[in-house]
C-alpha positions as CSV (number, residue, x, y, z in Angstrom):
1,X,8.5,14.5,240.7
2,X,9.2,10.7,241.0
3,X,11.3,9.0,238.2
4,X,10.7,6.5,236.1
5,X,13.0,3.5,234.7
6,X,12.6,2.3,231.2
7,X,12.0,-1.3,233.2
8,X,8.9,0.8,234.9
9,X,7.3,2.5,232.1
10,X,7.6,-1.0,229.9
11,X,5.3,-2.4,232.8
12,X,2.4,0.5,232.6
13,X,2.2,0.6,228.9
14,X,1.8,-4.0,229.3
15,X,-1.1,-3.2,231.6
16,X,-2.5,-0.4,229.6
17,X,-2.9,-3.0,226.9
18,X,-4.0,-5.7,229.1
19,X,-6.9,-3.3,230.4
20,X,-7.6,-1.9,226.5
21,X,-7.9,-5.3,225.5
22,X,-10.1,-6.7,227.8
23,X,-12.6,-3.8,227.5
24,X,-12.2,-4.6,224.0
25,X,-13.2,-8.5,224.4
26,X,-16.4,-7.5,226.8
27,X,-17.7,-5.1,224.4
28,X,-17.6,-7.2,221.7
29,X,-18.5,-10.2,223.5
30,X,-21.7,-8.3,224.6
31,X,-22.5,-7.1,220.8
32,X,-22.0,-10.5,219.7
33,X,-24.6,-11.7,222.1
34,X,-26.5,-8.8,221.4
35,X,-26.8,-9.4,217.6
36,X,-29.2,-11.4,215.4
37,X,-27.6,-15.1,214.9
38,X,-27.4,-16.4,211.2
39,X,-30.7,-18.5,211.4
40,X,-32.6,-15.0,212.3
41,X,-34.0,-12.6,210.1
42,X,-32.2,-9.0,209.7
43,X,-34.8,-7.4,208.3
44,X,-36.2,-4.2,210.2
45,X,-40.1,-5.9,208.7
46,X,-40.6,-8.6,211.2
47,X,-43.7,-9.3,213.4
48,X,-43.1,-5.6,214.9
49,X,-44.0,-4.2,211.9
50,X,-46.3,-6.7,210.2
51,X,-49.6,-6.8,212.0
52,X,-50.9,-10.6,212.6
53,X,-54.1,-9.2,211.1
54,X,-56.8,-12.6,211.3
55,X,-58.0,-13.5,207.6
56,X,-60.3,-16.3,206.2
57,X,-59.1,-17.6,203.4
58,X,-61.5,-19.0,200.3
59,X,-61.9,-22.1,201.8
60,X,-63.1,-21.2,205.2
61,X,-59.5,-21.3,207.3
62,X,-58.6,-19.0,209.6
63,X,-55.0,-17.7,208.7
64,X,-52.5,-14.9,210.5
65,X,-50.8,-12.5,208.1
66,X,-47.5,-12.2,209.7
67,X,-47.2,-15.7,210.9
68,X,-48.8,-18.0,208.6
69,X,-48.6,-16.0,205.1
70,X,-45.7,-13.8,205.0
71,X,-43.1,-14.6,207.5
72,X,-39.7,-16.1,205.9
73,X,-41.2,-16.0,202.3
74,X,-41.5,-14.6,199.2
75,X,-44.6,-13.1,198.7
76,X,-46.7,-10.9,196.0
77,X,-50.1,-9.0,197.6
78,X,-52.7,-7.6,195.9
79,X,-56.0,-6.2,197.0
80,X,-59.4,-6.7,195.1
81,X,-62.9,-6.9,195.6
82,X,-64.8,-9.5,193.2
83,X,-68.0,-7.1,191.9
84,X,-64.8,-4.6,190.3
85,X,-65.4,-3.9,186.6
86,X,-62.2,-2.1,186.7
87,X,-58.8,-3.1,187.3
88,X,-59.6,-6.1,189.6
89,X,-59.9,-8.4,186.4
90,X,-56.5,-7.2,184.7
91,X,-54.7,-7.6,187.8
92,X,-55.9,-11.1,188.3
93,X,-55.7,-11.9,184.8
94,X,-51.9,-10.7,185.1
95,X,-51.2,-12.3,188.6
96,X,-52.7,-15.5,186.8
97,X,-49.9,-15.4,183.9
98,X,-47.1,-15.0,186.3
99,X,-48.5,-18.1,188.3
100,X,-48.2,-20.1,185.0
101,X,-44.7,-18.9,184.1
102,X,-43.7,-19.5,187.6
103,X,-45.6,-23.2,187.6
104,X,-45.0,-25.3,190.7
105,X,-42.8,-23.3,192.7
106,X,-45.9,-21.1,193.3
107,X,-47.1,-22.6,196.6
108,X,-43.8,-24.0,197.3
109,X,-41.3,-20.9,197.6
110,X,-43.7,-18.3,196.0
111,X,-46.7,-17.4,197.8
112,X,-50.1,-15.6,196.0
113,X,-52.4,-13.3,197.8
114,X,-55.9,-11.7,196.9
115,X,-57.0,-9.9,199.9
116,X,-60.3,-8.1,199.9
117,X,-61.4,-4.8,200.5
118,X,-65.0,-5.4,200.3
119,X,-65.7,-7.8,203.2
120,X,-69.5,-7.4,203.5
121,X,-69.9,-9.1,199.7
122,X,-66.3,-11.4,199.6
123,X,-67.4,-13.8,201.1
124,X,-65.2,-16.9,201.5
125,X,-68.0,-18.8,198.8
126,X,-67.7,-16.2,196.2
127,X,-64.1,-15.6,196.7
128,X,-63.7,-19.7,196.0
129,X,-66.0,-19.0,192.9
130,X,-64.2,-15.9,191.7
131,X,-60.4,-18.0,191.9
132,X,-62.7,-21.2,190.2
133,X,-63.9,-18.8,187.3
134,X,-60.3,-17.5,186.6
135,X,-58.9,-21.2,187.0
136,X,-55.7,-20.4,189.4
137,X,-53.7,-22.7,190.5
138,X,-52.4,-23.8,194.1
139,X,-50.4,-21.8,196.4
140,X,-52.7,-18.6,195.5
141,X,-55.2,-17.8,198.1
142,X,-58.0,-15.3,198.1
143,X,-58.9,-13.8,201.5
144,X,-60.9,-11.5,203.4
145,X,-61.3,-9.7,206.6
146,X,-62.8,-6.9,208.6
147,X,-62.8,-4.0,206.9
148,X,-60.9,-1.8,209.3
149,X,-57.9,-4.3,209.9
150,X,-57.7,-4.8,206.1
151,X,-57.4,-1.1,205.8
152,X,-54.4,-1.1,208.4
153,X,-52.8,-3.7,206.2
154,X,-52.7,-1.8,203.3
155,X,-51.3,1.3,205.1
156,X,-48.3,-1.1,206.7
157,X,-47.7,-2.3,202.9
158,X,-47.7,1.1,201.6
159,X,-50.5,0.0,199.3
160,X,-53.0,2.5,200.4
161,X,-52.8,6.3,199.3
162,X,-55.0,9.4,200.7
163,X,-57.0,10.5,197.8
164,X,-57.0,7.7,196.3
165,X,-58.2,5.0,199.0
166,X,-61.0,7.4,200.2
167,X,-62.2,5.4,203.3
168,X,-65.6,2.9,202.4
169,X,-65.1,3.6,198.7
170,X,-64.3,0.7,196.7
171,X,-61.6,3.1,195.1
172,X,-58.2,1.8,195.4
173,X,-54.8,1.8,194.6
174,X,-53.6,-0.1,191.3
175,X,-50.4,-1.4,192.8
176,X,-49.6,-5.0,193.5
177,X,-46.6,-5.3,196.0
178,X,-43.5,-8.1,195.8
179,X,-41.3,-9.1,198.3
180,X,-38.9,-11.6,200.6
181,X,-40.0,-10.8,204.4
182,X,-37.1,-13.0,205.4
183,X,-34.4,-10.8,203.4
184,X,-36.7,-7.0,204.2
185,X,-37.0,-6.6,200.0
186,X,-40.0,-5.4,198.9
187,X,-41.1,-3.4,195.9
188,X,-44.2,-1.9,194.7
189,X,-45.6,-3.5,190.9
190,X,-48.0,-2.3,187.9
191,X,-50.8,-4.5,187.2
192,X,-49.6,-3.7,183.8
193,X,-45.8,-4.4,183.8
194,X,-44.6,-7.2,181.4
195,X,-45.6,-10.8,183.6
196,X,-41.9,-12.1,182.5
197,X,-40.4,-9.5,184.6
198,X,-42.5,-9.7,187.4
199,X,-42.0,-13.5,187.6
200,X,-38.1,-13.0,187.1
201,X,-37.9,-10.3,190.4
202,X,-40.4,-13.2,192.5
203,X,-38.2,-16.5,190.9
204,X,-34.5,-15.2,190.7
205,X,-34.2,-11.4,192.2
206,X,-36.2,-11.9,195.0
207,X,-34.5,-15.2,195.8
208,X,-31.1,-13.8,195.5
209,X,-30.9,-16.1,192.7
210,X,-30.3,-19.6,194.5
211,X,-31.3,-21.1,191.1
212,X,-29.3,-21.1,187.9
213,X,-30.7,-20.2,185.1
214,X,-31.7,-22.1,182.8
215,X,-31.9,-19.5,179.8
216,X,-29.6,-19.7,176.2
217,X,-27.0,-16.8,175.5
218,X,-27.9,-13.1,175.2
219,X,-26.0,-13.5,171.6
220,X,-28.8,-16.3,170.6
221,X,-31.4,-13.9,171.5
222,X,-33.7,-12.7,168.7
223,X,-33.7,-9.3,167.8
224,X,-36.0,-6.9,169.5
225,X,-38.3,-4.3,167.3
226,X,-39.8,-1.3,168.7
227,X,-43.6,-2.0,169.3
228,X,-46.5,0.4,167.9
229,X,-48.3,2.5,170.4
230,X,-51.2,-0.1,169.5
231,X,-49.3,-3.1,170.2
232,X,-47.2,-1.8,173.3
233,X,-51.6,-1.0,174.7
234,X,-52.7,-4.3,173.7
235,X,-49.6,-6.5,175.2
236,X,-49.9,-4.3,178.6
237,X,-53.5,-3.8,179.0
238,X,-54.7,-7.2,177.0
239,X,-52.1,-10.0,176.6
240,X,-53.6,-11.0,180.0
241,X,-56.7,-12.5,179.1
242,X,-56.1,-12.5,175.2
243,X,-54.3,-14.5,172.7
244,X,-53.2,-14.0,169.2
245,X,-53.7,-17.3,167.4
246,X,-52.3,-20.5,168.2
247,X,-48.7,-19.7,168.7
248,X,-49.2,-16.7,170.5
249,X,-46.3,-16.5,173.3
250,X,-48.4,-14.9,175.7
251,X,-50.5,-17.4,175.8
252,X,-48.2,-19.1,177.8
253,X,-49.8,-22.4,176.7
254,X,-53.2,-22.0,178.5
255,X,-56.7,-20.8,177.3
256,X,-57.4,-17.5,177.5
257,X,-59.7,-16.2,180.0
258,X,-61.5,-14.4,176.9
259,X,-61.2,-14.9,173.2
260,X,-58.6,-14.9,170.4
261,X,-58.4,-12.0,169.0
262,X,-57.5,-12.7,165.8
263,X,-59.6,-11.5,163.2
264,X,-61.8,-9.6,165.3
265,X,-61.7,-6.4,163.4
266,X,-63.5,-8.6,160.7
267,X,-66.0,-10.5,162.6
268,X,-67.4,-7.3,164.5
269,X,-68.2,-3.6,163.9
270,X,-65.6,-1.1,163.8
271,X,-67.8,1.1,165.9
272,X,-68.7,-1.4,168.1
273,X,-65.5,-2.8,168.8
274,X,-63.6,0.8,169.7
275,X,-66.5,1.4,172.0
276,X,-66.7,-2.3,173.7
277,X,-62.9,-1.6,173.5
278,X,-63.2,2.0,175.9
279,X,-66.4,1.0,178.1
280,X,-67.7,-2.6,178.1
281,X,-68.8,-1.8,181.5
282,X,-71.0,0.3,180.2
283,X,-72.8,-2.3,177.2
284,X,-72.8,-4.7,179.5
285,X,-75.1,-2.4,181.9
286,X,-76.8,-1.8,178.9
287,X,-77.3,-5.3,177.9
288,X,-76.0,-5.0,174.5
289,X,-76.5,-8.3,172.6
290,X,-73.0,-9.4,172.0
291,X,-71.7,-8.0,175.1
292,X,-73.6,-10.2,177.4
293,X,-73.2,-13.1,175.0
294,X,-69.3,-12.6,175.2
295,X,-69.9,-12.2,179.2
296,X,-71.8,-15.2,179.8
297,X,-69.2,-17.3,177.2
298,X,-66.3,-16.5,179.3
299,X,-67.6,-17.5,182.9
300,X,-68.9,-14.5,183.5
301,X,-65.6,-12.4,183.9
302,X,-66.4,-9.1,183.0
303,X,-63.9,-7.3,180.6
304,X,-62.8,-4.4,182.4
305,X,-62.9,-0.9,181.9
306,X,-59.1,0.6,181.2
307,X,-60.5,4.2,181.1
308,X,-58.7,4.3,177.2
309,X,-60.2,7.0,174.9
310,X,-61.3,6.7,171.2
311,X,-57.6,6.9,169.4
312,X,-55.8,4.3,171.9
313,X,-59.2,1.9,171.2
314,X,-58.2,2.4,167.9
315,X,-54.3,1.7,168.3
316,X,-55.7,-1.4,169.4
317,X,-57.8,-2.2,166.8
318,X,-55.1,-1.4,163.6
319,X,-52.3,-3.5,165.6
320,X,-54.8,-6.5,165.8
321,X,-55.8,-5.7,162.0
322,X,-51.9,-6.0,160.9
323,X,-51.4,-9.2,163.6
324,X,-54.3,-10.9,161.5
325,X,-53.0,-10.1,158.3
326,X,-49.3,-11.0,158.8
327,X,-50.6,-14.6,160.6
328,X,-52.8,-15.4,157.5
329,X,-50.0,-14.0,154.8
330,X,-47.6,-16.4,156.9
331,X,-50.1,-19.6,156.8
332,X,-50.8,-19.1,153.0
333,X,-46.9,-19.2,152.6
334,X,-47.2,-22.2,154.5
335,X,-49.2,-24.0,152.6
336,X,-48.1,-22.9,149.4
């Protein structure tokens, strides 16, 4: 067995550590070169997962998904098809108050999309006229596109469910989706969540909140009551094309897309109202009187059918009878 000096083994552990540390420096050299630099995105949902699918936009243009709509921004999706007496009108009725409480940053860091399922009727024309009759503003664009790639599209967004998306069927789900490609956040939306909190997760969370707020104190906040059944159904299923007199805050200082609804319980039939309330789809098919006059008022928007039964119609109708008769108590203090 050979000896070994202090002076010796001093010398092997210093090249131990020379050889340790330069392994060390070439394998993190190498992951360095290996990983994304700041100016790329992280995000696993890139242009490998996104398909490029080719759309047409309402005014003829030819646009890439991946590329030219979604890639580095922040986005909310939503699929539609324009002949839809269902949901399609509440959704873009909803989409259409989050554009206004959003105003001009839509277009410029917040991006709208309406893509169609039905191809064969969407046309780029009567997508134009169906944005035109809802009166959006820029940075929203309506789109279309074969049928099968559009059905890939919603499968990659998670926005189409077997069952429920049954193939050719104009059946579809109800979700909207939100998102920041750039960052890989994305999150699935109700057509019928509050607009305010949609438009806060696409302005602020979504953005990682790169601008301060501009909002008072939480102290100076008013105090919240607990909404009736009737009024929670009316401001989640209504507010969107709706208002409630003049100084109604969901308004959101535009005109409705139908009428005020204050005093309506005295102006029409109770009977009439809770049905044209649960199936206006149905009068209108049946070319009830006021139901077509109403229809052809308001550009021919079609009110849609929320599938609510006779008691939640009438929820409806008793929060709009108190709403009318606490506005018109509060005017005749006014003037008194």
């Amino acid at each position: 067995m050979t000896s070994t000096t202090p002076r010796s083994r001093a010398l092997g552990m210093h090249l131990i550590l020379l050889l340790v540390t330069g392994v060390l420096a070439a394998w993190l050299l190498l992951a360095h070169e290996g990983a994304p630099s700041p100016t790329e995105s992280a995000t696993p949902w890139g242009g490998d997962y996104f398909p490029n699918t080719l759309l047409t936009d309402q005014d003829g243009r030819q646009v890439r998904f991946f590329e030219d709509l979604i890639k580095g921004k922040v986005v909310v999706i939503n699929f539609i098809f324009t002949t839809c007496s269902d949901s399609c009108p509440l959704e873009t009725a909803r989409l259409r108050q989050m554009q206004q409480l959003l105003g001009d940053r839509v277009g410029k860091d917040i991006f709208f999309y309406s893509i169609s399922i039905d191809p064969l009727s969407d046309t780029p024309e009567v997508l134009k006229a169906y944005a035109q009759r809802f009166k959006v503003g820029p940075g929203w664009q309506f789109l279309t596109g074969e049928f099968e790639a559009v059905t890939d599209l919603r499968k990659k967004l998670g926005l189409f469910i077997e069952g429920v998306d049954n193939g050719r069927s104009k059946d579809h789900n109800l979700s909207l989706i939100v998102g920041n490609q750039s960052t890989g956040r994305w999150m699935k939306a109700s057509p019928f969540e509050n607009p305010w909190i949609l438009a806060d997760q696409l302005a602020n969370t979504l953005q990682n909140w790169k601008q301060a707020s501009a909002e008072g104190r939480y102290a100076n906040a008013p105090e919240i009551r607990p909404p009736s059944n009737g009024e929670e159904l009316f401001r989640t299923r209504c507010a969107s094309c709706h208002s409630l007199g003049p100084q109604d805050g969901q308004g959101i200082g535009m005109r409705s897309i139908g009428p005020d609804l204050i005093g309506v319980t005295r102006q029409r039939d109770p009977v009439w109202l809770n049905r044209w309330i649960r199936e206006p789809d149905r009068m209108l098919a049946e070319k009830d009187p006021i139901a077509l006059e109403l229809f052809e008022r308001f550009d021919k928007i079609p009110m849609p059918n929320l599938r609510l039964d006779e008691d939640a119609a009438q929820s409806i109708m008793d929060f709009l009878q108190e709403e009318t008769d606490r506005q018109q108590s509060l005017q005749a203090a006014q003037l008194q």
